[in-house]
Backbone bond lengths (Angstrom), bond angles and torsions (degrees), N, CA, C in turn:
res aa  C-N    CA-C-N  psi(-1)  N-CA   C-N-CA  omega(-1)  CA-C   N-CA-C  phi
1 X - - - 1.451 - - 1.520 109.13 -
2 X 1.314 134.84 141.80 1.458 144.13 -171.03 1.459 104.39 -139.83
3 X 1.478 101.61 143.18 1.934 102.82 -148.74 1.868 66.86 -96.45
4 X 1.314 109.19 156.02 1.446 121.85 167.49 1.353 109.13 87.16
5 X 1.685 114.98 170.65 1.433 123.58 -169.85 1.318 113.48 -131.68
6 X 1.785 115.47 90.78 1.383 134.95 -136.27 1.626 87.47 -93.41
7 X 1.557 116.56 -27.67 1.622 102.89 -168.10 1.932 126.97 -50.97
8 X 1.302 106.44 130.75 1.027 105.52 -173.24 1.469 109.42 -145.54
9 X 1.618 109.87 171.50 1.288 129.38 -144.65 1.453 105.05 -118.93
10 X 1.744 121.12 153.66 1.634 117.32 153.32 1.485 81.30 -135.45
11 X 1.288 77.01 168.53 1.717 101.62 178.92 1.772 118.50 -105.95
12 X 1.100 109.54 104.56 1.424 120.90 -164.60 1.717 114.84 -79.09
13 X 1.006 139.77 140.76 1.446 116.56 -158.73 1.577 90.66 -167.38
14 X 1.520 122.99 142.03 1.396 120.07 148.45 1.290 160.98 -50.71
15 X 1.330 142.63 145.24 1.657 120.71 -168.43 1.546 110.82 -42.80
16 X 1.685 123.68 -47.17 1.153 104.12 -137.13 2.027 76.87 -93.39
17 X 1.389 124.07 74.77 1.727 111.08 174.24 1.330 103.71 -114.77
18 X 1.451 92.33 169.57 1.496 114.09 -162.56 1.879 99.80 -64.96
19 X 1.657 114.81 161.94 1.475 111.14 -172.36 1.675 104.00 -72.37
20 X 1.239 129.37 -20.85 1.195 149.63 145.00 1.408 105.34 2.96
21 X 1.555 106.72 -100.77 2.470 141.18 175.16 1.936 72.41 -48.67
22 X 1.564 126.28 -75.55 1.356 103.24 -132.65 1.746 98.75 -66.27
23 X 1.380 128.07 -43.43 1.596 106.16 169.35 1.394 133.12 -57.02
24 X 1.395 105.64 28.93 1.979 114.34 -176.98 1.745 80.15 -131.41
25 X 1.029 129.32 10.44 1.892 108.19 -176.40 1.410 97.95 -86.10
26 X 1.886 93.39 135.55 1.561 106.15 172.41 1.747 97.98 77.90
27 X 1.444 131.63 8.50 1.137 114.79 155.65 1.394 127.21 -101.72
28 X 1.292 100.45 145.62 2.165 101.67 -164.44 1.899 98.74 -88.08
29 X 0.827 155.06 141.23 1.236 148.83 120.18 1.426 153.64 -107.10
30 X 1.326 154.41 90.60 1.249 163.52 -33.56 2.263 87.77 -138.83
31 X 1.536 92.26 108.99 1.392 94.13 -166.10 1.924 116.27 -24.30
32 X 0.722 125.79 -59.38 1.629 144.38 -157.84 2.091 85.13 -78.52
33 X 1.049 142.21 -16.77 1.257 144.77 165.29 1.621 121.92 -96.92
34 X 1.430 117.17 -20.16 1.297 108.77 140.65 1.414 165.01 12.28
35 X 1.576 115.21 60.70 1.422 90.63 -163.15 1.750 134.57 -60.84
36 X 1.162 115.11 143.70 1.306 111.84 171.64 1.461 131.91 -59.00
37 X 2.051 99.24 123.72 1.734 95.09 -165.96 1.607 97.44 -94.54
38 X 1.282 108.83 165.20 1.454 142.75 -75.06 1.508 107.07 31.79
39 X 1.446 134.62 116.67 1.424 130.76 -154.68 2.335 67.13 -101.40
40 X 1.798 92.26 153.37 1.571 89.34 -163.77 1.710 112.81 -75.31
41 X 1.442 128.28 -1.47 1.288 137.45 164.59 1.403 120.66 -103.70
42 X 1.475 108.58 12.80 1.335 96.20 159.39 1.498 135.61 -27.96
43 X 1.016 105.50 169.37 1.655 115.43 179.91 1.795 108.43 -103.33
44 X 1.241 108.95 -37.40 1.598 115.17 -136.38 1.789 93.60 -161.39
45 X 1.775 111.40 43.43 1.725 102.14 -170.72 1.808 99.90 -69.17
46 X 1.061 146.68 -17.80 1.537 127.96 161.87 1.374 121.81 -53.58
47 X 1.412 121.44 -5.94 1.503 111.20 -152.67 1.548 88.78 -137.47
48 X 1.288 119.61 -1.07 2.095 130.29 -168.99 1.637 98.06 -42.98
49 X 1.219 117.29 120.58 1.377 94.01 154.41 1.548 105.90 -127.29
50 X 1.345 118.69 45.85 1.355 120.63 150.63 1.669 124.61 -66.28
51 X 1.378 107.64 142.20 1.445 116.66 168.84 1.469 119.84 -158.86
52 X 1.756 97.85 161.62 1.414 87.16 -177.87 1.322 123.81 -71.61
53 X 1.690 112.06 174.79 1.513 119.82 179.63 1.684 78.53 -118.70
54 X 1.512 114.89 146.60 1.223 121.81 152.49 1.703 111.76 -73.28
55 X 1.275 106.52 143.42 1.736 104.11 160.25 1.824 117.55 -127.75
56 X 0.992 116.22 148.17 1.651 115.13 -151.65 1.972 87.66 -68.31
57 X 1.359 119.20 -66.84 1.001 134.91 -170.86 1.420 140.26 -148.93
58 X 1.460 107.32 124.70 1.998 108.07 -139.10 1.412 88.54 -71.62
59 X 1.371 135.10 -26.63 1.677 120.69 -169.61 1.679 102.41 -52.44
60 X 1.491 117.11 139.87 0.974 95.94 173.38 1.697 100.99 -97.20
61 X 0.983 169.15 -7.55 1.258 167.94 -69.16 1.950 93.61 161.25
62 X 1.973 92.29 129.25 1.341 99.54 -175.71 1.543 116.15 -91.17
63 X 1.425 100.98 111.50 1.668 108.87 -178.05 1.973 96.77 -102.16
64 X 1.923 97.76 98.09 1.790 82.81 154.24 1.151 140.33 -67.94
65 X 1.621 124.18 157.98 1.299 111.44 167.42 1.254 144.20 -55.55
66 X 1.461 155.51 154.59 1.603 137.25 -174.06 1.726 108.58 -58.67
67 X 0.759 82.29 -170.22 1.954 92.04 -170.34 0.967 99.95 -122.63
68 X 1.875 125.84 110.92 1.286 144.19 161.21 1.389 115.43 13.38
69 X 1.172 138.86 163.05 1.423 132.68 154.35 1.314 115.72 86.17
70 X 1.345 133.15 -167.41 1.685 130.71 -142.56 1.585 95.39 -88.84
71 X 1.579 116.07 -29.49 2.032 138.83 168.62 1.738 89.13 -38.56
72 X 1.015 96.21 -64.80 1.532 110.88 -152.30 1.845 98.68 -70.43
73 X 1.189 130.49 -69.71 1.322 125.87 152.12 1.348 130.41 16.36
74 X 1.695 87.83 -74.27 1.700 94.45 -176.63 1.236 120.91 -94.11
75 X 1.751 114.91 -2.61 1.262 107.56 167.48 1.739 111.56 -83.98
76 X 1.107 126.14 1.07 1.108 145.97 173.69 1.508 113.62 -81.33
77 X 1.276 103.32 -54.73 1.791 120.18 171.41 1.602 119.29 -40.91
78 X 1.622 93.02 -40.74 1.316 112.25 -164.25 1.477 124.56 -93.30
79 X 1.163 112.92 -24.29 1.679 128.26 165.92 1.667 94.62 -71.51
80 X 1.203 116.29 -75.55 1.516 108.87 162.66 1.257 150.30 -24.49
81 X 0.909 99.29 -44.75 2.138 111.02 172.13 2.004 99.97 -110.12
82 X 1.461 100.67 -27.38 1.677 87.10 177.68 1.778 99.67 82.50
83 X 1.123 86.12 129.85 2.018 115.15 176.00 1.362 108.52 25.31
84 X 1.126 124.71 -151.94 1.348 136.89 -131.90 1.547 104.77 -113.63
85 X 1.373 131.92 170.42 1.135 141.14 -165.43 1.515 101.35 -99.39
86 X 1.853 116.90 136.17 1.376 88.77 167.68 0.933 153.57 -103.73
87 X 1.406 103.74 43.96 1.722 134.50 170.75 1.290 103.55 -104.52
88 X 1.051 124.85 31.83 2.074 132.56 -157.38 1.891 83.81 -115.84
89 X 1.505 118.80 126.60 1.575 103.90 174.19 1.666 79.30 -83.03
90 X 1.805 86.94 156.84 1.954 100.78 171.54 1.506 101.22 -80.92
């Protein structure tokens, strides 16, 4: 489980697109942050045939999930409530 809503978007677009889509190529952005297509400097927004690509998850770096059981629990506990107990020696 991952606290937050990592899904995110690029904007997929054809050779012949406006300089607009081609200065967003190869950029990821966080669905709900998105710019709106007709991208707003289009060249030609009647004719756009940009769209999004879904992407599973913008982190690029592989974070697994905790490992089942009481391990897994408190690493769960702890992203959640944040650090240590303060009866925890440092």
């Amino acid at each position: 489980m991952y606290i937050g809503d990592y899904r995110a978007v690029s904007i997929h677009h054809p050779a012949s697109c406006c300089r607009s889509a081609a200065a967003l190529d190869g950029k990821r952005f966080l669905s709900n942050n998105a710019p709106k297509l007709p991208l707003a400097n289009c060249t030609s927004p009647g004719l756009c045939q940009c769209e999004y690509r879904t992407l599973n998850d913008r982190r690029e770096d592989f974070r697994p999930k905790p490992a089942p059981g009481r391990a897994g629990i408190r690493h769960l506990a702890a992203r959640l409530f944040g650090g240590r107990r303060g009866t925890d020696i440092a």
